[in-house]
C-alpha positions in Angstrom: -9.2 -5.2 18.6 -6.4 -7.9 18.6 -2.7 -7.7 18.2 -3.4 -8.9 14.4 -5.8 -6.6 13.8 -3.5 -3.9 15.1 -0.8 -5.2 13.1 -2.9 -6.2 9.8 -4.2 -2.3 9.9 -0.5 -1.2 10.0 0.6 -3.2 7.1 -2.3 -1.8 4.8 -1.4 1.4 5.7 2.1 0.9 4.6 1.2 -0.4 1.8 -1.4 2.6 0.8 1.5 4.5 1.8 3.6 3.2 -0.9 0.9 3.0 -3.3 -0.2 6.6 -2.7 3.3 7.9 -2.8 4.3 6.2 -6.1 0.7 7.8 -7.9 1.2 11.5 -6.7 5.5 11.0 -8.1 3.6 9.9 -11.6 4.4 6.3 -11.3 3.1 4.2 -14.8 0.3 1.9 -14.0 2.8 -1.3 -14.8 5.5 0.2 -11.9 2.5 0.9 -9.4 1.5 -3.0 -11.1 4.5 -4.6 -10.1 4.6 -3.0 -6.8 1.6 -3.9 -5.7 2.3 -7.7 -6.6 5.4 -7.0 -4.5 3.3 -5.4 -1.3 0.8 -8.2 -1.3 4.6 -10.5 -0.8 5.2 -8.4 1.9 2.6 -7.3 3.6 -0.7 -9.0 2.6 -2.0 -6.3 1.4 -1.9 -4.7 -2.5 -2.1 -1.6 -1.3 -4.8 1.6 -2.9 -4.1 4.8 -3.7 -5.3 7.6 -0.1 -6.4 10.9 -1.5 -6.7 12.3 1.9 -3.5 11.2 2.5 -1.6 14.0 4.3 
């Protein structure tokens, strides 16, 4: 695996991170909305919600 790869990998698990975090705090679908626009800015990636998260 490349260097992208590696890194690509780490940005989508931020942004899961983020994503997950926000759903299990009872986020409303237009916040998690808006912050998914903003983590495909900043990372490339929307970001999805990890069950097993944790």
């Amino acid at each position: 695996m490349s260097d992208d790869d590696v890194m690509d990998k780490k940005r989508q698990k931020a942004a899961d991170k983020i994503i997950t975090r926000m759903t299990e705090e009872g986020a409303s679908p237009g916040d998690i909305k808006i912050q998914k626009k903003a983590n495909k800015d900043a990372f490339g990636h929307e970001g999805d919600y990890d069950a097993d998260r944790g």
